[in-house]
C-alpha positions in Angstrom: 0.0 0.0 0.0 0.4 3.8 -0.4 2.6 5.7 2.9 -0.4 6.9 4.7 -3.3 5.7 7.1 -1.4 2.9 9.4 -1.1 0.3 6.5 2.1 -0.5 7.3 3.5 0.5 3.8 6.9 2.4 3.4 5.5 5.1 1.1 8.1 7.7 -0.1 7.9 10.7 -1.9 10.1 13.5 -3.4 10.1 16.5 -4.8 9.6 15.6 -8.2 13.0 16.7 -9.6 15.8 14.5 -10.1 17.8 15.0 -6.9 20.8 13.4 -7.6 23.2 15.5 -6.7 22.8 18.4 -8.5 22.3 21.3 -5.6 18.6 20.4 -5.9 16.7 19.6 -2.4 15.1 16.5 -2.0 12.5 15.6 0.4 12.0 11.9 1.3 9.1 11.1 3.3 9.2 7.7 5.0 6.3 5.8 6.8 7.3 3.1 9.1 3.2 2.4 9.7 3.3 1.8 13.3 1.0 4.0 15.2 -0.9 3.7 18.1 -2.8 6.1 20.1 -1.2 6.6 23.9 -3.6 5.9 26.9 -3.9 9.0 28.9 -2.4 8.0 32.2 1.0 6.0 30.2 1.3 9.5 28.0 1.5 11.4 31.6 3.9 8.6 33.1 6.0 8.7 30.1 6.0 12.6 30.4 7.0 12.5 33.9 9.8 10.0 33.2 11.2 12.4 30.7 10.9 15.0 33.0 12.7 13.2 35.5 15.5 12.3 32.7 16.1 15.5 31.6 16.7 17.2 35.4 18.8 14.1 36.2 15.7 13.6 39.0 16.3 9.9 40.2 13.3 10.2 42.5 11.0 11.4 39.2 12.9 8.5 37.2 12.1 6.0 39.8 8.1 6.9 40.6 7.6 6.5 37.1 9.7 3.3 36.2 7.6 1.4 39.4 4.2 3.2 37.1 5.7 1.1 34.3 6.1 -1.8 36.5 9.9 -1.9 36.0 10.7 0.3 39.3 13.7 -1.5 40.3 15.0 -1.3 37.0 14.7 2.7 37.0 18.4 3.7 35.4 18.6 0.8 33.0 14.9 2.4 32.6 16.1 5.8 31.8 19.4 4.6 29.9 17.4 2.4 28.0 15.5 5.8 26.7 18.3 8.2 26.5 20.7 5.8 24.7 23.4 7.3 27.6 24.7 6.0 30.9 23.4 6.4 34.3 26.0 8.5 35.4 25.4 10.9 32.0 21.8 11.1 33.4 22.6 12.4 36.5 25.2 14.8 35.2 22.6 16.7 33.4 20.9 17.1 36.2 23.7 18.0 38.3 24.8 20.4 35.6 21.7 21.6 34.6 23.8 20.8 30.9 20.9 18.7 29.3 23.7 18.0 26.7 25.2 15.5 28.5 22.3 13.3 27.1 23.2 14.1 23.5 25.0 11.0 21.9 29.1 11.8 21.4 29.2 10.3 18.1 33.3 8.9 19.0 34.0 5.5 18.9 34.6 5.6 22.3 31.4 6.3 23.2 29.8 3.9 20.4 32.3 1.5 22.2 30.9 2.1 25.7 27.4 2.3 25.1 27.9 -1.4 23.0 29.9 -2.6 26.3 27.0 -1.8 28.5 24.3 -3.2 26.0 26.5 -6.6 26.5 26.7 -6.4 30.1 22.9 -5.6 30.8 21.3 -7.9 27.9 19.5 -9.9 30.4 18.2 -7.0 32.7 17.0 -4.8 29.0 15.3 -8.2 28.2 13.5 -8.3 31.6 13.0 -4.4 31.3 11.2 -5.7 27.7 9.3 -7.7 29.2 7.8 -6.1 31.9 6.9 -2.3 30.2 3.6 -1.0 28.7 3.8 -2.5 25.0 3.2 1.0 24.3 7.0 2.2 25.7 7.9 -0.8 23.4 6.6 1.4 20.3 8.1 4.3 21.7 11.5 2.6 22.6 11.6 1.7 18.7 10.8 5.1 17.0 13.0 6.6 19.5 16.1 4.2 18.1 14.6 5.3 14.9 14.9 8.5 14.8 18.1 8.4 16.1 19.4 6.6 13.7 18.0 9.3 10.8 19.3 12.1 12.6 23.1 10.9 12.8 22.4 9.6 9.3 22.2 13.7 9.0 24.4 15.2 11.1 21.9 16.1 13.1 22.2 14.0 16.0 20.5 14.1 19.5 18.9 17.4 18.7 15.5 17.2 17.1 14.1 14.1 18.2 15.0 14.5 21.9 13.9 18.1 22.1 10.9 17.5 20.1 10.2 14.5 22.5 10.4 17.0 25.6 8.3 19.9 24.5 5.5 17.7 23.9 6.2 15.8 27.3 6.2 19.1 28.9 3.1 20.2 26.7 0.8 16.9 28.3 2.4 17.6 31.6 1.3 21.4 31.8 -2.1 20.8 30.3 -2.7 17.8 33.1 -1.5 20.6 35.6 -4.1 22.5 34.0 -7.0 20.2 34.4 -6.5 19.2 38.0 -6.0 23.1 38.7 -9.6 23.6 36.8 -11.0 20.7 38.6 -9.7 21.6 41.9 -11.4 25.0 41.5 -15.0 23.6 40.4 -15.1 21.7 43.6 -14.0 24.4 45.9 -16.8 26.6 44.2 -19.6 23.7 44.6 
């Protein structure tokens, strides 16, 4: 099938000049056809986990991971989603540098990040296991993405803060609602 509507097809289009090369812009649109509409309370968990990632907030990180059932898990959790270390987690907290979560691109850090894929296999299997399929969906177009954007030269910058502004967007308009509710039962 064609690109669109959730048929799983890998539709792709350009601009309709030849693009090979010649200075001319091309535009490639690719459709992986996975979508899936987020239940309310996972999109607000999954919002407060980024939250928690991006301040280096362990206590944030950890309420949420036990929401997904993986609580004891909570940094493989959050290093899982990042594609960085515990440690580089915290540091952007502690910094307040959220570009300490931004993939290095050296081979040392392709290196290290392979090295603790190894070493944790079992515990990402059992963090696999035991999410919300949905984070599995999420975990996927995350990888994704990233993968496009260093394809680019552009990694670790749209995707993740594209990923945030809309976690902070669901977060503020929840904030909202319970603020709106809150005040329609003190007036009744």
């Amino acid at each position: 099938g064609g690109g669109g509507g959730g048929d799983g097809g890998g539709g792709g289009g350009g601009d309709g000049g030849g693009g090979g090369g010649g200075g001319e812009a091309q535009l490639i649109l690719l459709d992986h056809g996975l979508y899936r509409d987020l239940p309310r309370a996972f999109a607000l968990t999954y919002s407060r986990l980024w939250h928690g990632v991006v301040l280096g907030d362990a206590d944030a990180i950890r309420e949420a991971a036990e929401e997904m059932g993986v609580g004891q898990y909570y940094p493989l959790l959050a290093a899982m989603l990042t594609a960085r270390p515990w440690t580089d987690i915290l540091r952007a907290g502690d910094t307040g540098d959220a570009r300490a979560l931004h993939e290095k691109g050296t081979a040392a850090d392709k290196k290290q990040i392979a090295g603790y894929a190894a070493q944790y296999a079992k515990h990402i299997g059992r963090v696999l296991d035991l999410v919300p399929r949905p984070l599995l969906l999420l975990f996927k177009t995350n990888d994704c993405l990233r993968h496009a954007e260093r394809q680019l030269g552009a990694a670790g910058v749209g995707s993740f803060l594209i990923t945030l502004r809309y976690c902070l967007c669901c977060l503020r308009h929840e904030a909202r609602a319970a603020a709106a509710a809150a005040a329609s039962a003190a007036s009744t």
